[in-house]
C-alpha positions as CSV (number, residue, x, y, z in Angstrom):
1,X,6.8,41.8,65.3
2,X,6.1,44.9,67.2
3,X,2.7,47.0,67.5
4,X,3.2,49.5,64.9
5,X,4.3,47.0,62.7
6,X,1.1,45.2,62.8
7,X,-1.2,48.2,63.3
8,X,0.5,48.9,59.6
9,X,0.0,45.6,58.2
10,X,-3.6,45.7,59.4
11,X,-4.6,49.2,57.8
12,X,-2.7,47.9,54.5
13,X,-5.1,44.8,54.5
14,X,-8.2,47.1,55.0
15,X,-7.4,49.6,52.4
16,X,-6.2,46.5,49.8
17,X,-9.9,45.3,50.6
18,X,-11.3,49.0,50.3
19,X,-9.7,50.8,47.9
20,X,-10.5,48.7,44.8
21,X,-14.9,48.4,46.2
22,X,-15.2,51.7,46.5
23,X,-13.6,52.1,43.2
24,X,-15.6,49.9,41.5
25,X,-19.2,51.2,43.4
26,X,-18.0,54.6,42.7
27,X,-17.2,53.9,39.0
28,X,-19.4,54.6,36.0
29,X,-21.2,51.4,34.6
30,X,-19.3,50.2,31.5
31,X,-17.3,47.4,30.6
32,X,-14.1,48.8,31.5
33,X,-14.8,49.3,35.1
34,X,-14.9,45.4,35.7
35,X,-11.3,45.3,34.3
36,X,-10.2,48.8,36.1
37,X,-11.6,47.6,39.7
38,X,-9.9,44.1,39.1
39,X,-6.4,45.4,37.8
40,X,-6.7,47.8,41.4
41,X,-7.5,45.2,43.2
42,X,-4.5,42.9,41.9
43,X,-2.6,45.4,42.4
44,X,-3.6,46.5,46.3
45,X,-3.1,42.7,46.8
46,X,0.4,42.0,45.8
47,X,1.0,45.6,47.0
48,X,0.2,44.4,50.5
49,X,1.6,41.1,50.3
50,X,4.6,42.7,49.3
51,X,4.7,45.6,52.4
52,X,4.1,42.1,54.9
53,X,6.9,40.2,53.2
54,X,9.9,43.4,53.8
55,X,8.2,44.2,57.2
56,X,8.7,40.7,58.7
57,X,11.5,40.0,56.7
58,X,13.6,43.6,58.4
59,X,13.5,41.8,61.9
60,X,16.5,40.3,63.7
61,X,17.4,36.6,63.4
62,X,18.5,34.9,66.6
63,X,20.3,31.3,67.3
64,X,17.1,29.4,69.1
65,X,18.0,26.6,71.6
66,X,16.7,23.3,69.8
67,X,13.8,22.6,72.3
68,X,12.6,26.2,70.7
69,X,13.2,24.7,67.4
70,X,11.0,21.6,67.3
71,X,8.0,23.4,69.3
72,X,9.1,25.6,66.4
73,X,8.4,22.5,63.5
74,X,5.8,21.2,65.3
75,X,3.9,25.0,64.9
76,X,4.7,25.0,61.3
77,X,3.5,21.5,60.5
78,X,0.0,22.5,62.6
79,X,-0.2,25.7,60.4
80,X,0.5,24.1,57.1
81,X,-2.6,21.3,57.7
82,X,-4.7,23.7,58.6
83,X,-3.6,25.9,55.6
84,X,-3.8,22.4,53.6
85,X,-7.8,22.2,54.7
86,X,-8.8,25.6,54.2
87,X,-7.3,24.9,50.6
88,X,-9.0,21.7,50.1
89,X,-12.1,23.1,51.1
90,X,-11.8,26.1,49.0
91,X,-10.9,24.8,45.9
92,X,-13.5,22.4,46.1
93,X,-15.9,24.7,46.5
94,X,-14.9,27.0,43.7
95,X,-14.8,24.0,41.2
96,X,-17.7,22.6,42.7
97,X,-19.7,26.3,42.3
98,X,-18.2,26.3,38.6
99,X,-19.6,23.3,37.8
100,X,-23.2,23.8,39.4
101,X,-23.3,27.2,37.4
102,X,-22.8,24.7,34.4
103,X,-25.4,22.4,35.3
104,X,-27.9,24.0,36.3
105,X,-28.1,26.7,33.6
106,X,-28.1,23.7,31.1
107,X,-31.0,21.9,33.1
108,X,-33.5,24.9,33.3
109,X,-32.7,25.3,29.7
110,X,-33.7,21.8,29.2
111,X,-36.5,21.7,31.8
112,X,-38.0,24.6,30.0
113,X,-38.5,22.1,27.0
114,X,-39.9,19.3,28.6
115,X,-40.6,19.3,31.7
116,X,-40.5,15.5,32.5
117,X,-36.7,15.5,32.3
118,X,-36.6,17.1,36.0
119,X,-35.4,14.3,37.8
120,X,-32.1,13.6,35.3
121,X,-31.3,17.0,35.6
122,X,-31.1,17.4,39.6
123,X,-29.2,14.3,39.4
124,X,-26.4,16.1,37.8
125,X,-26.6,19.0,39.8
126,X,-26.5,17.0,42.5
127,X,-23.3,15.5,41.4
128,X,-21.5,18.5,40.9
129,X,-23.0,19.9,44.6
130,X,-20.9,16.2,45.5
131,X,-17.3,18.2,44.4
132,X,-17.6,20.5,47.6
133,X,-18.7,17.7,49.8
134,X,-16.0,15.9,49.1
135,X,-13.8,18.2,49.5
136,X,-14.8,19.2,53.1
137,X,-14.5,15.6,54.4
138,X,-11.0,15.7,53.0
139,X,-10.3,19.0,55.1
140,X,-12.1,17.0,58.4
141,X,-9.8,13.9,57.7
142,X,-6.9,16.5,57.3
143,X,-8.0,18.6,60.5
144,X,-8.1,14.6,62.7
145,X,-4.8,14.1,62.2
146,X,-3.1,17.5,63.4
């Protein structure tokens, strides 16, 4: 990929990023600009995704000798575990943060009541916090074996 092609790319990421904040920080406070800044900034996304598929996708192909082609295999299957532990992690984590949100809003409800039931309720918090732990020792194991 040549230089302009990624100084391009580049300042299509920033603008996806910083378009659709400074569209919602400069928007007026009302319902409508939590669905106005998101619809821009599904927009901006697939917009640049889009501009990064038909930029790398107008370069030449070429024959590669087949030493070039399993360094080649051997890249790809080191880029898909690490893209395999970023998504373990991730997903963890957001399912994990979902169900702490959960948890914890229900035991301060219920710790408001009665106070002795403090101790039950970190216990489930606790278990949900377990979700993202989990989920990062799957993404080590994954990252040992590359």
């Amino acid at each position: 990929m040549s230089t302009g092609v990624k100084i391009i790319l580049a300042i299509a990421l920033i603008l996806s990023i910083g378009i659709p904040f400074g569209s919602f920080i400069a928007g007026e406070k009302t319902k409508g600009r939590y669905k106005r800044a998101m619809l821009l900034n599904i927009v901006m996304f697939f917009g640049t995704i889009a501009t990064a598929v038909f930029m790398m996708g107008t370069g030449q192909a070429y024959a590669a000798a087949p030493e070039a082609a399993e360094a080649a295999a051997t890249v790809s299957a080191t880029g898909m575990g690490y893209i395999s532990a970023a998504l373990a992690t991730g997903l963890s984590c957001l399912g994990g943060g979902i169900a702490v949100s959960s948890a914890a809003s229900a035991a301060l409800g219920a710790i408001s009541e009665d106070g002795s039931i403090l101790g039950k309720s970190l216990i489930f918090v606790g278990l949900a916090e377990g979700v993202c732990l989990y989920g990062l020792i799957i993404s080590f194991m994954i990252l040992g074996q590359l």
